[in-house]
N, C-alpha and C positions, 0 to 999 in steps of 0.2 A: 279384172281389177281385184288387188286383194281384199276379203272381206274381213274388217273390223270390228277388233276382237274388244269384250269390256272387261277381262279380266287382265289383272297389272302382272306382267311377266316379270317371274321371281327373278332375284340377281342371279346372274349366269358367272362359272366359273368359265376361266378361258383353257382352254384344251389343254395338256399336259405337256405335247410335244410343244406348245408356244412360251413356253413358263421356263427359265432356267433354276436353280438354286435362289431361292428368293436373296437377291441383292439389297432389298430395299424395303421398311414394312411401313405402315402407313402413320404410326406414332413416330418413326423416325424423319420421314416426312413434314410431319405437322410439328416437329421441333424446329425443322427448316422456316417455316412458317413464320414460327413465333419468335426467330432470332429478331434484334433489333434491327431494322431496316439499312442501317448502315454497315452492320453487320455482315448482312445476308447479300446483299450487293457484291461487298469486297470482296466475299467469298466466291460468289459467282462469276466478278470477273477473273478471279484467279484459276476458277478451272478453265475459262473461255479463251483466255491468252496462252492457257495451255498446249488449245488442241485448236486453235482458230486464227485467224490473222485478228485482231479486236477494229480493225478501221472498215474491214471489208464486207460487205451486204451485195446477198445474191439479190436479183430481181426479178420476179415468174410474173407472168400476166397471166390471168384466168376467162378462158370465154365460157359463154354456157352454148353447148351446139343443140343444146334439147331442153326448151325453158317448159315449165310448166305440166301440169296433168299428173304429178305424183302420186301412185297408189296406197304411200305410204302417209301414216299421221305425225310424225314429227312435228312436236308441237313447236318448232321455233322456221319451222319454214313456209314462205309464200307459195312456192312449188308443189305444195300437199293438194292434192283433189281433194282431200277431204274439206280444209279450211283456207286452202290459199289464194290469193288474189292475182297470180303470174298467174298471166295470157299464154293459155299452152299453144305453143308453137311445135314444127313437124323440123325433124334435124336436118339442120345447116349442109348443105353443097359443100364439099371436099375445098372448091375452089374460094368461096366466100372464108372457110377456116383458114388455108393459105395466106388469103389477104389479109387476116388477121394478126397472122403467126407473123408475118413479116413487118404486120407496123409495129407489133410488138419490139422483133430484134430492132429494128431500124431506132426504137426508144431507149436498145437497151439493155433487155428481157434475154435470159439467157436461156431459161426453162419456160418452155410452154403449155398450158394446165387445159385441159378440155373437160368441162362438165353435162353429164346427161343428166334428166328430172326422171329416171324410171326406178323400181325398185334393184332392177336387174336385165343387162342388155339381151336381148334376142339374136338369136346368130343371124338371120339377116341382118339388123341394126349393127350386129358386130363387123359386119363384111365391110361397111362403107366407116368406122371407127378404123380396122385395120388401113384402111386406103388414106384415112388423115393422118394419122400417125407417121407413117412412111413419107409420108407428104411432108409434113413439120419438121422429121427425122434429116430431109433433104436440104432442109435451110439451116441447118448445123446446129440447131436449139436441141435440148434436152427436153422430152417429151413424159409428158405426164397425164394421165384419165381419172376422172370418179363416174363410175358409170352404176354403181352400185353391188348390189351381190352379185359372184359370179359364180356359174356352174361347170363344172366338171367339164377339164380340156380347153374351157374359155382364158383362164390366162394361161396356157400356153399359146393359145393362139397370141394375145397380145405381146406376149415375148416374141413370138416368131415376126412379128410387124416391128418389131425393133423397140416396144414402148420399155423407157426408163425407168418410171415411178406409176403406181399404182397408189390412188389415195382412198383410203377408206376409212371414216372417223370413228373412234370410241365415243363419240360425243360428251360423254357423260360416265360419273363413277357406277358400277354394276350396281349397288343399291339406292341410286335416284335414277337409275335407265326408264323404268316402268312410269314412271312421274311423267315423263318427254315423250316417249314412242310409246305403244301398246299394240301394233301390224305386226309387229315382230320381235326376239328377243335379242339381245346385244349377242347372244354364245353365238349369231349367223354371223355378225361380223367379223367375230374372230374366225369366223368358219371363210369366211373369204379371202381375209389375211392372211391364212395359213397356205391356201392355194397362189395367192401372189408368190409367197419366199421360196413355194417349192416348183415354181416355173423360172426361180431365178429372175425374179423381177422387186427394185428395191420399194421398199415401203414406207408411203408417206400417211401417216397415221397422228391424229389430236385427238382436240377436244373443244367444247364451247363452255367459257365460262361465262356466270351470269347469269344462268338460268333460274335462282333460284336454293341451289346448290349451297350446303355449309360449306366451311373453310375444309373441314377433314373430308368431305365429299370431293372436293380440288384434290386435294391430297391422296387421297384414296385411284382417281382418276393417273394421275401421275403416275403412283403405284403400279398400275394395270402398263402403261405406258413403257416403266422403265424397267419395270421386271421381263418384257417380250425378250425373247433369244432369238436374235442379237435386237437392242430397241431399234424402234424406228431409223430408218436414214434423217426422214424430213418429218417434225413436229410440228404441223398448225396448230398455233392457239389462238383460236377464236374468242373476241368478248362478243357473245350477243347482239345483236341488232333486232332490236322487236318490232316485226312487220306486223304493218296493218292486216287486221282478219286471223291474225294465228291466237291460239291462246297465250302466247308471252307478249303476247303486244303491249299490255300493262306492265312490265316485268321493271323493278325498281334497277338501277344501274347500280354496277358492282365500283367499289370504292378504288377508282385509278391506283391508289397504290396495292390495292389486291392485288389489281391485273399484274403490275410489276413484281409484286413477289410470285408469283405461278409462274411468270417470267422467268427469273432466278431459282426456284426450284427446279421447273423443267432441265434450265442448264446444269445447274450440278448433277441432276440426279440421269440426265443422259450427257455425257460431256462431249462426244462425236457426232453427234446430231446436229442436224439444221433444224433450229428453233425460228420460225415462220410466224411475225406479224400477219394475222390474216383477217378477219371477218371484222372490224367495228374499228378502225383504224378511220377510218371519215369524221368518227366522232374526237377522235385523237386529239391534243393541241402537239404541239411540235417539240414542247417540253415534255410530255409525255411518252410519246416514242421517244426520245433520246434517254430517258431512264430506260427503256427496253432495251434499246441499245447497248447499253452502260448495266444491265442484267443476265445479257449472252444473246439477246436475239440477234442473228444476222442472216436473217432472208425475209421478204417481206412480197408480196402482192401489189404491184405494180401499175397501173394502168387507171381506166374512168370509172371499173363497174366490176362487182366481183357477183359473179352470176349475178341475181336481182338485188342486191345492194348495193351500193354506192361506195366508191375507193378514192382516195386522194389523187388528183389528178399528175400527171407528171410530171410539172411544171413546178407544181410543190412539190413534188420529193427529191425533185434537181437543187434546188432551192434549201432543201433542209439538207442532203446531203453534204452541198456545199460549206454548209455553217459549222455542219460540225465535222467535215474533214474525212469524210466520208467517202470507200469507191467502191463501183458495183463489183462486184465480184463476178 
């Protein structure tokens, strides 16, 4: 297990080779922000219609194949050994993933998203990862992992298993990182991202807002996001969900139309990207996500349970989709 560190790991810059000509600065951002809301909308959907269908939302389901026992302290997860209340469980049978991966399609779900609770998979743990993969690969779904850091040759192995996306979050802007996690410093996950792009594996890469976080802190975060060469394929933007026993579990909820402008900034400031409703969507009302909608998001997290929190069932998002004229992509 890794031992837990009390000093706050400084902001980390992200590696050179990941950074293009800075596109985007963080005051340019935060003017994004601060446009009038009806402003910043219209604005957003005009790059979205750009480069998107505007009616059409992908659908990914998320399983967790390894809940619980995280070595790491991420202060907004259940999954932490240090403060989490997931029941650690031993990873899921190849065959039980399968059965998963197919109720998914059968609802839907076009990508399929597999999560581990380790810091970093072990090559055994990887061996029976490559065998689901290929497995998932088999039922015509686009495949996807967050298994955490990875080391040297490990995503090429995952490329060789046929995986599509690679998710590993920025969580947070590099000077509120230390605030959140203190096991580790944000410069390793750029240190893993970097090995996903150079085995040729696309990069699904966020953030959580709500942690706390100012408005230029979102901003900032974005920044780190859209300046990668080339940014992310697929953007998750998480609100928050504060689980019992973490230290956010108090954590005041962030003002629904914030969430919608990180929304609309994300879209402008990556305009080919999949902007991904992901983490606090349970809490959503159905007018809510329809301004994300109507902001550039168009892929969203599908199904009853997204790793240990809770997702809008799919009965509702048939249901909403319907309303508003909506098709999976």
């Amino acid at each position: 297990m890794t031992a837990t560190t009390t000093a706050k790991p400084a902001a980390q810059t992200p590696p050179a080779a990941f950074v293009a000509a800075p596109r985007w600065s963080i005051e340019a951002l935060v003017a994004l922000f601060e446009l009038p809301f009806n402003d910043l909308l219209f604005r957003a959907q005009e790059v979205h219609r750009e480069r998107h269908d505007a009616n059409a939302v992908q659908r990914s389901t998320l399983l967790s194949i390894k809940t619980g026992g995280c070595s790491e302290d991420c202060g907004y997860c259940s999954q932490s050994a240090h403060h989490g209340e997931a029941q650690r469980e031993a990873l899921l049978e190849t065959d039980e993933v399968v059965a998963a991966a197919q109720a998914a399609k059968d609802k839907g779900a076009t990508r399929f998203c597999m999560g581990a609770a380790w810091r970093g998979p072990k090559d055994k743990d990887l061996d029976r990862v490559t065998d689901m993969i290929g497995a998932v690969k088999a039922l015509g779904l686009e495949t996807c992992v967050t298994l955490g850091m990875l080391k040297d040759g490990q995503a090429e192995r995952l490329k060789e298993a046929g995986l599509d996306y690679y998710n590993h979050n920025l969580d947070t802007a590099p000077e509120f990182y230390g605030e959140v996690i203190k096991t580790h410093a944000q410069s390793e996950r750029f240190d893993t991202i970097d090995k996903v792009r150079e085995a040729g594996i696309k990069v699904c890469c966020g953030g959580i807002v709500g942690m706390g976080e100012t408005r230029r802190q979102r901003a900032s975060l974005l920044v780190e996001l859209a300046n990668m060469n080339p940014p992310p394929e697929s953007v998750p933007i998480n609100e928050l969900v504060p689980m019992p026993g973490t230290p956010l579990e108090n954590a005041p909820p962030l003002d629904p139309f914030e969430f919608v402008r990180t929304i609309a900034v994300a879209r402008i400031t990556m305009p080919g990207s999949m902007v991904r409703l992901s983490a606090g969507r349970q809490e959503m009302s159905d007018e809510l996500q329809a301004l994300c909608f109507l902001a550039g998001a168009n892929s969203i997290f599908y199904g009853d349970k997204l790793l240990t929190a809770g997702n809008p069932e799919a009965d509702r998002d048939e249901a909403l989709f319907a309303r508003l004229g909506l098709r999976a992509a």
